[in-house]
N, C-alpha and C positions, 0 to 999 in steps of 0.2 A: 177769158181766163188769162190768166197771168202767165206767162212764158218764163218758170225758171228754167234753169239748165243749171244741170247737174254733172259736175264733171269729177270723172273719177280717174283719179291716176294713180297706176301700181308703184311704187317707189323699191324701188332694190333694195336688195338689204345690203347690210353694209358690212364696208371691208372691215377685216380682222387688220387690229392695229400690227404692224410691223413687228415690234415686242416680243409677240405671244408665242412659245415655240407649235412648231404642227403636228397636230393632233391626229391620231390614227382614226379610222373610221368610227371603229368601236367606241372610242370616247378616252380611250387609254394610251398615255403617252409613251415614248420609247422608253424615257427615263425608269417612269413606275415598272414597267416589264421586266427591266433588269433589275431592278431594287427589288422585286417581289421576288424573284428566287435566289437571289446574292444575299438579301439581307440574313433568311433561315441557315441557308448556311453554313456565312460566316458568324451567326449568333450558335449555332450546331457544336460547328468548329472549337468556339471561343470554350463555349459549356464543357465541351469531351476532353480540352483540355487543362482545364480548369478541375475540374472530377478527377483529372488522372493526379494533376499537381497533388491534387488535397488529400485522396486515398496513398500515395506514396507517403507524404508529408504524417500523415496518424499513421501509419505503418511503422516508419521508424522512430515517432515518439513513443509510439506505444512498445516497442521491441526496448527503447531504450530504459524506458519506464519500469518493464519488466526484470531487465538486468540489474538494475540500480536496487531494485524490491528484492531479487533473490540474490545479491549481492550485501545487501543487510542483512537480512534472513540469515543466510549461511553467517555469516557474524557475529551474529547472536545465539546460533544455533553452537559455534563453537563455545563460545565464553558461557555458556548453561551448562555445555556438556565437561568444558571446564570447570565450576566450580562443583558441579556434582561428580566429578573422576577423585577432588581433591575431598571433597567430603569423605567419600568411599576410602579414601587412603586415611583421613583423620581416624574412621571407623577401626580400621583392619588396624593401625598403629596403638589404638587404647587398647582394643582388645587380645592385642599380644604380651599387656602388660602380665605379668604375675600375680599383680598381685588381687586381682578379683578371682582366681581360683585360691588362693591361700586364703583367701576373706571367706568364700563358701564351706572352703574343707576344715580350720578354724571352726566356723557357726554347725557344721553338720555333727565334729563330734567336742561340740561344749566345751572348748575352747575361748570362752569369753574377752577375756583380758585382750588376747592374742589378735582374735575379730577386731576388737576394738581396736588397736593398735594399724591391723590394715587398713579399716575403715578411718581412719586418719589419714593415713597414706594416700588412701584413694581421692577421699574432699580435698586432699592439695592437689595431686592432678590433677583432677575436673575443673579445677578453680583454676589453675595455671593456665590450662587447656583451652578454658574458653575466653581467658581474659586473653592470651598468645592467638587465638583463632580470631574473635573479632568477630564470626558469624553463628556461635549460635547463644539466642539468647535466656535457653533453658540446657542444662544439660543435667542426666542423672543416671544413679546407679540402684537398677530396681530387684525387688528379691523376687523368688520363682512366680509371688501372687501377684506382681507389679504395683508392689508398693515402696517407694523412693527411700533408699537406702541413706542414699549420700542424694545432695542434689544442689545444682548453683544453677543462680541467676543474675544473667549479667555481669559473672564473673567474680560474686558472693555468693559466700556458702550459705544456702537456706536454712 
């Protein structure tokens, strides 16, 4: 028979290059140990302050938002309550004229002429009134059935 020989030889393993830093046993380096609970954190950190910038920041846009809206508001809310104080005064001014009770007391005891004459009277006012006003585009003087006496539009007599 034929004499081989068989030779076995264990070989080392081999060195870790110089380079590589050293590894804990576990398999986890120093570096990652500290990255793994610094990194949460300061990403924590970064988030809570960040949320706080943003909820301040809508806070006083929204507050400022608010002011600017009821700052119009009120604005508007004067100049309506204005023009309708001035209305009310247009109102209480015609109807302290004379002469639409002479015009009724006149037409109640058959005074025709005389009616007629106030009712002139009156379609120049109205007429004047609402050509001098500017805001209203009907105005009229109606009898007890609210049928239009006298009446202008847009400042001509109907």
């Amino acid at each position: 028979m034929l004499n081989h020989r068989v030779e076995m030889t264990a070989s080392a393993p081999a060195d870790p290059p110089l380079s590589a830093p050293p590894r804990e046993p576990g398999g986890r380096s120093l570096s990652f140990l500290l990255l793994a609970w610094i990194l949460p954190v300061t990403s924590a950190a970064v988030l809570v302050s960040a949320g706080t910038a943003y909820l301040a920041a809508r806070r006083h846009i929204v507050m400022k938002a608010h002011e600017e809206v009821r700052g119009r508001a009120q604005g508007t809310a004067r100049q309506v309550e204005s023009f309708f104080r001035q209305r009310t005064n247009d109102l209480e001014t015609i109807a302290r004229s004379p002469l639409f009770r002479d015009y009724s007391v006149n037409r109640e005891y058959g005074l025709g002429e005389e009616a007629e004459t106030y009712r002139g009277e009156i379609e120049l006012i109205l007429r004047d009134f609402s050509r001098r006003a500017g805001v209203y585009p009907r105005i009229a003087f109606l009898d007890y059935g609210g049928r239009p006496i006298v009446e202008s539009r847009d400042g001509k007599t109907a």
